[in-house]
VMD Tcl script that builds the backbone (N, CA, C; Angstrom):
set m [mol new atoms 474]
animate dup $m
set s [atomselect $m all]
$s set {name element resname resid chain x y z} {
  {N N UNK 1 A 217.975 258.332 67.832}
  {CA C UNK 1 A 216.930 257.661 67.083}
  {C C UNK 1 A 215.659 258.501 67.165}
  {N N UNK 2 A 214.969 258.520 66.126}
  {CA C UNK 2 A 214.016 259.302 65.970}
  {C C UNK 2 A 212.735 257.796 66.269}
  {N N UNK 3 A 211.245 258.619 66.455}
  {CA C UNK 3 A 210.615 258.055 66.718}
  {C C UNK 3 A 208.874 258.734 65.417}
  {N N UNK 4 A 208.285 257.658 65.169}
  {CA C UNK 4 A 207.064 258.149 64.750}
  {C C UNK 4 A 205.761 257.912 65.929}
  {N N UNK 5 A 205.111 258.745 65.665}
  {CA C UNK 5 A 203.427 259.078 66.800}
  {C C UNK 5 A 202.460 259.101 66.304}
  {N N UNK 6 A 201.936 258.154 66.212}
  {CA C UNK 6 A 200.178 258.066 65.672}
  {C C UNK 6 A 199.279 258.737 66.345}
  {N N UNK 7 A 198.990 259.600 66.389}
  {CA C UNK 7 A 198.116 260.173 66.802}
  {C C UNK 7 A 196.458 260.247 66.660}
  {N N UNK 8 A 195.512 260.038 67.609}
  {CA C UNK 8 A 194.020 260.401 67.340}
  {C C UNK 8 A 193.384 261.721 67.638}
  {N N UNK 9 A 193.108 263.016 67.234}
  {CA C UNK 9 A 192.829 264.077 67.655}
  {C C UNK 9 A 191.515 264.354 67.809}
  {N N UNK 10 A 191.133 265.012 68.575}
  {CA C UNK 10 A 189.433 265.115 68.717}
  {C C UNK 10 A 189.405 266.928 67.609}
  {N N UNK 11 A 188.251 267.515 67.601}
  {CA C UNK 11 A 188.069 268.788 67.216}
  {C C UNK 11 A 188.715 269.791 68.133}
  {N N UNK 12 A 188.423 269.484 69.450}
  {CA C UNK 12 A 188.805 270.589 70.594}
  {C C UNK 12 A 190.138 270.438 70.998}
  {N N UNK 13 A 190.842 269.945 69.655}
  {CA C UNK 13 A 192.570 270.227 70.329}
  {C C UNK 13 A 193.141 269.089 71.239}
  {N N UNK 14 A 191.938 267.972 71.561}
  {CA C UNK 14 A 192.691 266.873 72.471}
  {C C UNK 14 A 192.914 265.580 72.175}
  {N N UNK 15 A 194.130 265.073 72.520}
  {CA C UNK 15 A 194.794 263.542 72.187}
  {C C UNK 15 A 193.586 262.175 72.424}
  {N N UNK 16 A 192.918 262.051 71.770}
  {CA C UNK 16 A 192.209 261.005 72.209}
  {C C UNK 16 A 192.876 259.265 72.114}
  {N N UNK 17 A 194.378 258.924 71.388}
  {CA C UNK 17 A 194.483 258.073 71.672}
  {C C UNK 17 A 196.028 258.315 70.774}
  {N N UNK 18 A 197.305 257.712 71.537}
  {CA C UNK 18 A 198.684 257.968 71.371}
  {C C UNK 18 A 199.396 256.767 71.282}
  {N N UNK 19 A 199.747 256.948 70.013}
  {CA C UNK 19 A 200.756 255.485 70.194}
  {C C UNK 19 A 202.136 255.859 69.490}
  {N N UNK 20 A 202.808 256.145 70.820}
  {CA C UNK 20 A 204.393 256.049 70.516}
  {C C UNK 20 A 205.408 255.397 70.621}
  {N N UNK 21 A 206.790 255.433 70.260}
  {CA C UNK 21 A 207.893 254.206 70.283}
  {C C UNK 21 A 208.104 253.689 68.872}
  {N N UNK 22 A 207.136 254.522 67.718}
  {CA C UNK 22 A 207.527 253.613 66.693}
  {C C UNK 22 A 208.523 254.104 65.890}
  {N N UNK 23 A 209.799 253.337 65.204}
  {CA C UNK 23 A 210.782 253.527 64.583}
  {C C UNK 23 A 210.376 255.170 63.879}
  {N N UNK 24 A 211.481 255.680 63.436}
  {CA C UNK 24 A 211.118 257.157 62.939}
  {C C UNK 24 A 210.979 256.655 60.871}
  {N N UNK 25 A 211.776 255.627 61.144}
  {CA C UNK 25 A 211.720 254.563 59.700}
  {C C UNK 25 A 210.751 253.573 59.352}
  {N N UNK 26 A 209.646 253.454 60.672}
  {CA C UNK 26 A 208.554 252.839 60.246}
  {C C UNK 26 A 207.383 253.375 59.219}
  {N N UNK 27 A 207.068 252.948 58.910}
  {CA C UNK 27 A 205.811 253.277 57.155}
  {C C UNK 27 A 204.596 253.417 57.882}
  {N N UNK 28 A 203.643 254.725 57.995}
  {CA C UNK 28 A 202.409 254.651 58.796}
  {C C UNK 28 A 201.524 253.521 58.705}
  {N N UNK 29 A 201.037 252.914 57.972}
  {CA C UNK 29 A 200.551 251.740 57.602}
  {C C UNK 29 A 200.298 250.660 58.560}
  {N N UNK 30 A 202.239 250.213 58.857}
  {CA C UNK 30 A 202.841 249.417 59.953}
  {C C UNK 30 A 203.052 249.677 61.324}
  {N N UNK 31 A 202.754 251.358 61.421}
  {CA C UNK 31 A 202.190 251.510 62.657}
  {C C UNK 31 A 200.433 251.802 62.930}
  {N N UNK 32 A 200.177 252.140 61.933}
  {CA C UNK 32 A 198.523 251.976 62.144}
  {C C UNK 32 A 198.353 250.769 62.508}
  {N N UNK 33 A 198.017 249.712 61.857}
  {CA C UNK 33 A 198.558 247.776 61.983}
  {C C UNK 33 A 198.711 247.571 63.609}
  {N N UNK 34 A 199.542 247.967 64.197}
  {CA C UNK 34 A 200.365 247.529 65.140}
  {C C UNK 34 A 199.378 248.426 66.758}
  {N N UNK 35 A 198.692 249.841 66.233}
  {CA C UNK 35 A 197.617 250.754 67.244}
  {C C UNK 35 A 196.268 249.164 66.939}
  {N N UNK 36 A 196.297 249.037 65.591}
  {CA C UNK 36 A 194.803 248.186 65.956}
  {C C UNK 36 A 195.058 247.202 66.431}
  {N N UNK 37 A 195.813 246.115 66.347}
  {CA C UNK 37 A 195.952 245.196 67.131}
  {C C UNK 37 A 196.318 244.892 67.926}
  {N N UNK 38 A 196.936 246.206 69.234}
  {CA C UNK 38 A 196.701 245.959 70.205}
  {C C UNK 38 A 195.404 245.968 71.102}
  {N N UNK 39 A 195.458 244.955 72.113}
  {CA C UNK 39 A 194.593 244.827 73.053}
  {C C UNK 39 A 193.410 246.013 73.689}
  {N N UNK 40 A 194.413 246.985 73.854}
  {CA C UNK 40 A 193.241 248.228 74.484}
  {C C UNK 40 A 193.958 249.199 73.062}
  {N N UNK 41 A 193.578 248.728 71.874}
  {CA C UNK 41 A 194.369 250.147 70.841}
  {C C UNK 41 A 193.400 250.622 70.633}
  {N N UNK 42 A 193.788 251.541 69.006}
  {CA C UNK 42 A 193.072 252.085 68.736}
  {C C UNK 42 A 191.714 251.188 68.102}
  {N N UNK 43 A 190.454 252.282 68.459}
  {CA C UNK 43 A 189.313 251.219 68.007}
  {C C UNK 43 A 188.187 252.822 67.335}
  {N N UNK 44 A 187.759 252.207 66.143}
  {CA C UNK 44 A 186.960 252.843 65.325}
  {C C UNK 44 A 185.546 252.667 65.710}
  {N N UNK 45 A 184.833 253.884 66.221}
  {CA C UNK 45 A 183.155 253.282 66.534}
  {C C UNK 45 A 182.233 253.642 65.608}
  {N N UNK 46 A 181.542 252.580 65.774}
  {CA C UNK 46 A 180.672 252.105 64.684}
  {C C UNK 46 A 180.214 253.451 64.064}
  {N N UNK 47 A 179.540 253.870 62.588}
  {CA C UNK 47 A 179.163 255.216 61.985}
  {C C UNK 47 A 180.329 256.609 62.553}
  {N N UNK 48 A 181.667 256.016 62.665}
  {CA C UNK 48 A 182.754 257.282 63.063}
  {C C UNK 48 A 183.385 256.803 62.039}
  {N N UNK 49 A 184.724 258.037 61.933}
  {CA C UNK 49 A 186.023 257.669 60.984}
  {C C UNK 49 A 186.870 258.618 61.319}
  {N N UNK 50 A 188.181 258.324 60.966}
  {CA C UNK 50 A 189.070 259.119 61.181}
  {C C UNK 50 A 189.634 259.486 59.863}
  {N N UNK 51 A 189.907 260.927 60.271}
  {CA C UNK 51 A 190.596 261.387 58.779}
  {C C UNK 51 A 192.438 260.976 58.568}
  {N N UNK 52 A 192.483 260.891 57.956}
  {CA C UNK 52 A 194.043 259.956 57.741}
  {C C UNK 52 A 194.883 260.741 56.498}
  {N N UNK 53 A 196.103 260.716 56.516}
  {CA C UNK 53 A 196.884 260.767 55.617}
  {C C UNK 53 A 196.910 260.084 54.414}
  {N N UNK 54 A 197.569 260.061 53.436}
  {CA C UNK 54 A 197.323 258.884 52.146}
  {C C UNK 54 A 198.395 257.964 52.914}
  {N N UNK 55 A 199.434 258.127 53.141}
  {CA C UNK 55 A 200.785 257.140 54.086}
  {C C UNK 55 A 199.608 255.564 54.796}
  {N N UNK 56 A 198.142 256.299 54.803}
  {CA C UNK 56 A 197.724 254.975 55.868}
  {C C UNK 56 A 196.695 254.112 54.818}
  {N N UNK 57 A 196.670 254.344 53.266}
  {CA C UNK 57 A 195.551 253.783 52.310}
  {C C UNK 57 A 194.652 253.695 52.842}
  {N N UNK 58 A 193.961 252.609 51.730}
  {CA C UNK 58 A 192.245 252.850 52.019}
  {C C UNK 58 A 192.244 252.005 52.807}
  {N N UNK 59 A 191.077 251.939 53.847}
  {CA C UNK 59 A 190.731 251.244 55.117}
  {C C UNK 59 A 189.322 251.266 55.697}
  {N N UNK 60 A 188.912 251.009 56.051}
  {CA C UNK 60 A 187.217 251.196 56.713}
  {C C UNK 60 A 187.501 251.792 57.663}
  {N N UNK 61 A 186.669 252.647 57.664}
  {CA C UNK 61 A 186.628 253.861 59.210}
  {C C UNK 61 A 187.825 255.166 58.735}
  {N N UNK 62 A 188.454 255.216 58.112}
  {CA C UNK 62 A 189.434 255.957 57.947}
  {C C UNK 62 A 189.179 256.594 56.058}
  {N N UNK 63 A 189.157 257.745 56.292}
  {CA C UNK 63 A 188.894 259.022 55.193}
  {C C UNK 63 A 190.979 259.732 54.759}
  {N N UNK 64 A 190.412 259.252 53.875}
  {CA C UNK 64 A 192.187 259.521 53.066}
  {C C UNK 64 A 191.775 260.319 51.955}
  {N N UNK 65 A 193.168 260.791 51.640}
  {CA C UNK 65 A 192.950 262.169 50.368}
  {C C UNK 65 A 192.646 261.281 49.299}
  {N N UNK 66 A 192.484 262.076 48.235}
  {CA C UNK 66 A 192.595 261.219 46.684}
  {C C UNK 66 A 194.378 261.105 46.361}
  {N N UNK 67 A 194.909 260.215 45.918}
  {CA C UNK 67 A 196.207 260.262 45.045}
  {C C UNK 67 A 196.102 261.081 44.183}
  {N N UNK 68 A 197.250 261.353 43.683}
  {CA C UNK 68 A 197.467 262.390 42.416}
  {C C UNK 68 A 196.530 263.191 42.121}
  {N N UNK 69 A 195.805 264.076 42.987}
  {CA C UNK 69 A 194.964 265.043 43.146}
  {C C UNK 69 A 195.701 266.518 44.156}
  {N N UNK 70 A 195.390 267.603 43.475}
  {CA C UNK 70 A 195.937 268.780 44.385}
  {C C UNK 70 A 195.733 268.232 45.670}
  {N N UNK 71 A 196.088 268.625 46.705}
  {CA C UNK 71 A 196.039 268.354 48.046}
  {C C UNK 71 A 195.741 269.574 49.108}
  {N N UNK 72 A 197.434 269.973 49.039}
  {CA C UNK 72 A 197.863 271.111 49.992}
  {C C UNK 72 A 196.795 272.128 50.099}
  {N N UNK 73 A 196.912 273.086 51.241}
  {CA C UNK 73 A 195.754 274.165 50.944}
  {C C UNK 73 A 196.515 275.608 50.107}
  {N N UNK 74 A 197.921 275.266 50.201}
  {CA C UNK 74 A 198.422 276.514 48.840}
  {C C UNK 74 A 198.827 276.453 47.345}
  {N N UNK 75 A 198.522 274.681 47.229}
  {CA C UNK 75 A 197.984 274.407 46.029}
  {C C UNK 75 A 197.092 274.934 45.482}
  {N N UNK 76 A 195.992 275.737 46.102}
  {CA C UNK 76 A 194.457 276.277 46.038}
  {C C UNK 76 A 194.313 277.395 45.928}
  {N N UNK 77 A 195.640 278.065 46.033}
  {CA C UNK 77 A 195.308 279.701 46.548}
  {C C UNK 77 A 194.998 280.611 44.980}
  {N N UNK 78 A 195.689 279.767 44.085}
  {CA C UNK 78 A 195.768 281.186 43.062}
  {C C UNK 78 A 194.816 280.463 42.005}
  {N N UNK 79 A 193.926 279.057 42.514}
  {CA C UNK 79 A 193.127 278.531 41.359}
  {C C UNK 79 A 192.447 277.529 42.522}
  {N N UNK 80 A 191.087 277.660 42.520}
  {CA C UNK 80 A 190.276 276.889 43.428}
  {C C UNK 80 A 190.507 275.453 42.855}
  {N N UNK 81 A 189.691 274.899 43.175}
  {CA C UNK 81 A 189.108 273.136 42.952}
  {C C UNK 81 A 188.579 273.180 41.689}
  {N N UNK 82 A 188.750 272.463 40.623}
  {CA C UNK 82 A 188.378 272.566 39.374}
  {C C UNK 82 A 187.331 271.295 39.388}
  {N N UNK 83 A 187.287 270.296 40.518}
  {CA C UNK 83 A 186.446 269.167 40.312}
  {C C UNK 83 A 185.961 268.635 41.828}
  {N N UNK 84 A 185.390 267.362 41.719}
  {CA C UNK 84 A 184.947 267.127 43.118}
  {C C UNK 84 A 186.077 266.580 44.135}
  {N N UNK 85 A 186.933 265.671 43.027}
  {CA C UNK 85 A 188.199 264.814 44.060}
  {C C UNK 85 A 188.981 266.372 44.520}
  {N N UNK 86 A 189.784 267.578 43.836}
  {CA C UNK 86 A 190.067 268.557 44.083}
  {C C UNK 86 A 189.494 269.063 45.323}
  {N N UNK 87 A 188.044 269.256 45.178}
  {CA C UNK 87 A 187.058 269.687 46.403}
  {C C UNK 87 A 187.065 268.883 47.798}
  {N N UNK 88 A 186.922 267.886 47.273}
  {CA C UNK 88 A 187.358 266.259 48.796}
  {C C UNK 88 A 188.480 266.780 49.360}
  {N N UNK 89 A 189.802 267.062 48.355}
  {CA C UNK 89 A 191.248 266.989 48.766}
  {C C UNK 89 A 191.298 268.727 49.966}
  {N N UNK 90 A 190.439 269.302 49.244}
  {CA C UNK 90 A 190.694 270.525 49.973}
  {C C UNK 90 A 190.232 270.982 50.887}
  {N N UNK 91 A 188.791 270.463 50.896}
  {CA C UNK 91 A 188.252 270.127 52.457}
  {C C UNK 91 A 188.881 268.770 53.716}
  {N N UNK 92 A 189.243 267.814 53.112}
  {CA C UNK 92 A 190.225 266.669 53.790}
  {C C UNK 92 A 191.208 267.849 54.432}
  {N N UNK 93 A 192.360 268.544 53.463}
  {CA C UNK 93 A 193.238 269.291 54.499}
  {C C UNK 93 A 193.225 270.102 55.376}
  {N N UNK 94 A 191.805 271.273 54.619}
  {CA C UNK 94 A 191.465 272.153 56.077}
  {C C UNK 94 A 191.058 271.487 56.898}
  {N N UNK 95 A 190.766 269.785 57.142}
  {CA C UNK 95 A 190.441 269.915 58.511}
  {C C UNK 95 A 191.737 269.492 59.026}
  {N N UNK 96 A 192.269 268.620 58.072}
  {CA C UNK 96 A 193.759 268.037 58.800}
  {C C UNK 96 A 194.756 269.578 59.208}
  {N N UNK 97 A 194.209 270.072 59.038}
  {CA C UNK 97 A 195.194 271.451 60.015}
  {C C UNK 97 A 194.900 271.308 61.521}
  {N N UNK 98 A 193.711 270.908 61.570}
  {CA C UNK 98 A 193.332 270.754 62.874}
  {C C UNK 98 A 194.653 269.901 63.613}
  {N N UNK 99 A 195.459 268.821 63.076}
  {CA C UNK 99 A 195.999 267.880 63.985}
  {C C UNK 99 A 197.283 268.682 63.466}
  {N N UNK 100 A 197.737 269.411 62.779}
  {CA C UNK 100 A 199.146 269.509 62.201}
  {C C UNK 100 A 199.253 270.757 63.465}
  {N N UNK 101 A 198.229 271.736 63.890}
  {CA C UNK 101 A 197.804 272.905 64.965}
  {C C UNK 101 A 198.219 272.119 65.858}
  {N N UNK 102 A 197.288 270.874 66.693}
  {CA C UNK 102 A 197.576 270.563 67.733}
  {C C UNK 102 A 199.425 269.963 68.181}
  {N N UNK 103 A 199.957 269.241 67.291}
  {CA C UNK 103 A 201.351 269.400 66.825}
  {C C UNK 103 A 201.885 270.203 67.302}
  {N N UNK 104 A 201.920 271.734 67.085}
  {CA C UNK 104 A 202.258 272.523 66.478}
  {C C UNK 104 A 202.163 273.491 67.778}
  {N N UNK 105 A 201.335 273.583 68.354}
  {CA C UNK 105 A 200.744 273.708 70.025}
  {C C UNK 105 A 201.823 272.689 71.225}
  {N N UNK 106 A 201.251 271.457 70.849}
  {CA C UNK 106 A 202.229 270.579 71.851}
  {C C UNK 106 A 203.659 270.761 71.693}
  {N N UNK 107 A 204.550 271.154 70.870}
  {CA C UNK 107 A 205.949 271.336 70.245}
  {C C UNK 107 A 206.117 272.893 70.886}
  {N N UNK 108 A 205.127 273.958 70.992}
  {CA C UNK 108 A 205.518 274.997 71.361}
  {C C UNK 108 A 205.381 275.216 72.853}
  {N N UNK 109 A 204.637 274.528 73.437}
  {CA C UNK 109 A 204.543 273.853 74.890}
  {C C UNK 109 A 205.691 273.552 75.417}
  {N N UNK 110 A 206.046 272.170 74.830}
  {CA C UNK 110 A 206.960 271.246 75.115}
  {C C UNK 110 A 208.365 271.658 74.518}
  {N N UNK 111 A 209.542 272.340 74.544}
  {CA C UNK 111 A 210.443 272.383 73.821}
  {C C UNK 111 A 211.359 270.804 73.877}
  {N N UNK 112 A 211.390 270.052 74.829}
  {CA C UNK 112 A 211.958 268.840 75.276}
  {C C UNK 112 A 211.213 267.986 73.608}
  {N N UNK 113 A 210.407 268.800 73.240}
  {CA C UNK 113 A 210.252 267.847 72.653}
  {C C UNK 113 A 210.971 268.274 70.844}
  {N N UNK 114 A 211.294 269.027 70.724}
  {CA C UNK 114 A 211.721 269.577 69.336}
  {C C UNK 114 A 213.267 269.623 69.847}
  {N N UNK 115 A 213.690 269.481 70.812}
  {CA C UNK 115 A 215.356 269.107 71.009}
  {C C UNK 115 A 216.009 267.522 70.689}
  {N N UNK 116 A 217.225 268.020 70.411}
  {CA C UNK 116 A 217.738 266.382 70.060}
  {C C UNK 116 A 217.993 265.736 71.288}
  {N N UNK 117 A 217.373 264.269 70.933}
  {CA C UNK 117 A 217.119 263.730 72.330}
  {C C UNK 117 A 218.474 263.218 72.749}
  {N N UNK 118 A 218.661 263.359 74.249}
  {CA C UNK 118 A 219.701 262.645 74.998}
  {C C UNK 118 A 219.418 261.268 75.685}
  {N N UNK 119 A 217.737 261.078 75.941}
  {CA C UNK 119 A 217.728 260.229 76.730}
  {C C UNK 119 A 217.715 258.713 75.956}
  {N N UNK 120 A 217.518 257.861 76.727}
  {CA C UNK 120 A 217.417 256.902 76.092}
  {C C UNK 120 A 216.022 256.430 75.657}
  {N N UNK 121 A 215.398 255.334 74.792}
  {CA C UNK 121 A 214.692 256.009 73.684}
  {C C UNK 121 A 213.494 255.161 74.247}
  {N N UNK 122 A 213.281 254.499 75.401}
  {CA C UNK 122 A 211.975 254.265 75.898}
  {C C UNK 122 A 211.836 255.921 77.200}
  {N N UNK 123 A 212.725 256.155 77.621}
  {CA C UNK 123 A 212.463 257.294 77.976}
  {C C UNK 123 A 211.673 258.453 77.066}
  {N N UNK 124 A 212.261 258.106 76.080}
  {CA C UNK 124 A 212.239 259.610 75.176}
  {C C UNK 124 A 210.360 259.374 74.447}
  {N N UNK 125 A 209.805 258.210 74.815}
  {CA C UNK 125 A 208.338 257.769 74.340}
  {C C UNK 125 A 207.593 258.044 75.583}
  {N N UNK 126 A 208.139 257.942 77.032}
  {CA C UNK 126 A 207.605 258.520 78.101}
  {C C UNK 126 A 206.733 259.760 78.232}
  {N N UNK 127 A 208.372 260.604 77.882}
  {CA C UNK 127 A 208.420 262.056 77.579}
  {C C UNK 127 A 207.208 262.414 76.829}
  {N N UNK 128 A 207.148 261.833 75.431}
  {CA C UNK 128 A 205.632 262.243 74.960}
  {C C UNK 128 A 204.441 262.000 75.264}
  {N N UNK 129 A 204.173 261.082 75.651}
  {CA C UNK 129 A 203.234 260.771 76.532}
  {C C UNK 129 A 202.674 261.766 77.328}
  {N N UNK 130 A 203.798 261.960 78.212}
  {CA C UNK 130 A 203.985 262.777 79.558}
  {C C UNK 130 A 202.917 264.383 78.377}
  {N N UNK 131 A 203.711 264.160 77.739}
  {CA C UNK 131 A 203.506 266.072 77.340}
  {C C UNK 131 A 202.015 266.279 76.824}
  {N N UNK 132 A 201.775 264.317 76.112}
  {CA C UNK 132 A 200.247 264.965 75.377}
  {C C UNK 132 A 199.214 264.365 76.696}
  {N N UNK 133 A 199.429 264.246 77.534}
  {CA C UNK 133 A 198.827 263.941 79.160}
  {C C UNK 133 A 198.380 265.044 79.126}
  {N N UNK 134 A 200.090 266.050 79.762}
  {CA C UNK 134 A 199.807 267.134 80.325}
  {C C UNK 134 A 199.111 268.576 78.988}
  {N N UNK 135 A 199.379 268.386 78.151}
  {CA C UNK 135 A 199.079 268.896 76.558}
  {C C UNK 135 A 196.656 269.004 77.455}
  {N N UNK 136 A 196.652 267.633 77.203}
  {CA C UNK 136 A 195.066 267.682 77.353}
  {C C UNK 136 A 194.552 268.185 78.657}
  {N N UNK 137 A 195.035 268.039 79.820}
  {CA C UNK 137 A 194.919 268.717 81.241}
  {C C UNK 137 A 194.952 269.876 80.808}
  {N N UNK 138 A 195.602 270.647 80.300}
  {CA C UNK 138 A 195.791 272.070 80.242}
  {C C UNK 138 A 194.219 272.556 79.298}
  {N N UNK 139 A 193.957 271.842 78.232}
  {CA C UNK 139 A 192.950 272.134 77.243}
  {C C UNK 139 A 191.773 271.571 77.914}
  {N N UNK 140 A 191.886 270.762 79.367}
  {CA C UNK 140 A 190.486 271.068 79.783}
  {C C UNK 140 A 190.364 271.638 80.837}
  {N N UNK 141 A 191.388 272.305 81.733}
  {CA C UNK 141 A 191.159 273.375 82.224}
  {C C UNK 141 A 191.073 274.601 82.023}
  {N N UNK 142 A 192.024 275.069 80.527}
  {CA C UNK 142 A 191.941 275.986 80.063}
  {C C UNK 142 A 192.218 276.411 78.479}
  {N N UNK 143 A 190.855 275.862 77.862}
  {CA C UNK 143 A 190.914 276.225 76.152}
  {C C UNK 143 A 191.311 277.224 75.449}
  {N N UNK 144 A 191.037 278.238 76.530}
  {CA C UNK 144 A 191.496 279.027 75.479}
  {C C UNK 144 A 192.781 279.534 76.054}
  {N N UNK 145 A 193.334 278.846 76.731}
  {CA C UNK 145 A 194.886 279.110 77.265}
  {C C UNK 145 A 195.957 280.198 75.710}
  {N N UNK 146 A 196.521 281.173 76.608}
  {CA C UNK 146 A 196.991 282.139 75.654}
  {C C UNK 146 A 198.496 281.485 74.496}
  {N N UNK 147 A 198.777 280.293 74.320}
  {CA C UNK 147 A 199.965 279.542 74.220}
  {C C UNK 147 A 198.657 279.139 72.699}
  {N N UNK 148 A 197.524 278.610 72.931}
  {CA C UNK 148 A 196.341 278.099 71.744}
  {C C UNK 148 A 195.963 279.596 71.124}
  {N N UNK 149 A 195.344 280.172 71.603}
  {CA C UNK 149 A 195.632 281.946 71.014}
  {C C UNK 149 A 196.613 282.557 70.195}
  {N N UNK 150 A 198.105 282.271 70.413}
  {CA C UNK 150 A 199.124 282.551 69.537}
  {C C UNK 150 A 199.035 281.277 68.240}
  {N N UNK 151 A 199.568 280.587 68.482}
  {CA C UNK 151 A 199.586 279.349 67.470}
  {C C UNK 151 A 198.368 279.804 66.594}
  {N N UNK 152 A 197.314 279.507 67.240}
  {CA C UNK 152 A 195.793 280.100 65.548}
  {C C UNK 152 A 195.964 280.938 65.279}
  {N N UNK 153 A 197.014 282.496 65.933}
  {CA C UNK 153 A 196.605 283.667 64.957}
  {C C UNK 153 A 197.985 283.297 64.384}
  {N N UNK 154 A 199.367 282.824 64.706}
  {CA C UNK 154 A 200.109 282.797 63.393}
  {C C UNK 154 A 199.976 281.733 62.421}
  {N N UNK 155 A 198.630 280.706 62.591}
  {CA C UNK 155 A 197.993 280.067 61.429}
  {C C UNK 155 A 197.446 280.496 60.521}
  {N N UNK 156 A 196.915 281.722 61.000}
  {CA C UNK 156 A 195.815 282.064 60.047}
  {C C UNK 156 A 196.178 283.708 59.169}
  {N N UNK 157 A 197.989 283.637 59.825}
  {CA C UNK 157 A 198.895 284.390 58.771}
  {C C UNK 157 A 199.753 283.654 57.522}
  {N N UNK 158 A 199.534 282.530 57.914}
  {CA C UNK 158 A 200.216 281.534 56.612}
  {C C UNK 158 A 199.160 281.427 55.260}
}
mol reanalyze $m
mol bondsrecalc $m
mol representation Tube
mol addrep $m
């Protein structure tokens, strides 16, 4: 069984708030839903927002792309932004690289975690936990750890 991870990312690469265990068939929406209403979940502070996927619609506190607007950032490459929603959409993704990086970092860290799982599947929500724990320990003892060094320069060959 696969699992989905809501994730909250700060700028500097760290997990500020994790909510895992949810079906890999759940609709972000219904797990966004399920981070706010828990007790100690996720919580939006006042004049903040989080940048979001379109998967989570419109919402207060939360910045989503436009629909049926270019998006991607290689949608862009061979013809800029022709308008402002275009311009929104293309600044929205360069920053969302930021969390697709940190991903992308924790997965090259963690191989336990890009293997097919054996364990059983509250274990296997442990496990992530465990990794974006140890994922942020590492990024505040050491940012510019050489593992964050590789990952941005083969980002910034794509």
């Amino acid at each position: 069984m696969t699992q989905n991870v809501l994730a909250a990312i700060t700028f500097d690469l760290k997990f500020s708030n994790v909510l895992a265990g949810s079906k890999g068939s759940a609709h972000d929406s219904r797990i966004l839903n399920d981070a706010l209403s828990r007790p100690r979940g996720l919580r939006i502070l006042e004049c903040k927002y989080y940048l979001a996927d379109a998967g989570y619609g419109i919402r207060n506190g939360y910045i989503t792309p436009y629909h049926g607007v270019r998006y991607h950032l290689k949608e862009f490459s061979a013809q800029g932004p022709e308008n402002a929603k275009e311009l929104f959409n293309l600044r929205h993704s360069s920053l969302r690289i930021t969390i697709e990086r940190v991903f992308g970092i924790l997965k090259k860290r963690f191989h336990v975690l890009d293997a097919k799982p054996f364990w059983n599947f509250q274990t296997q929500v442990d496990i992530v936990l465990a990794c974006c724990i140890i994922h942020n320990h590492i990024m505040g003892v050491d940012p510019s750890d050489l593992l964050n060094q590789d990952y941005t320069r083969s980002l910034s060959l794509i």
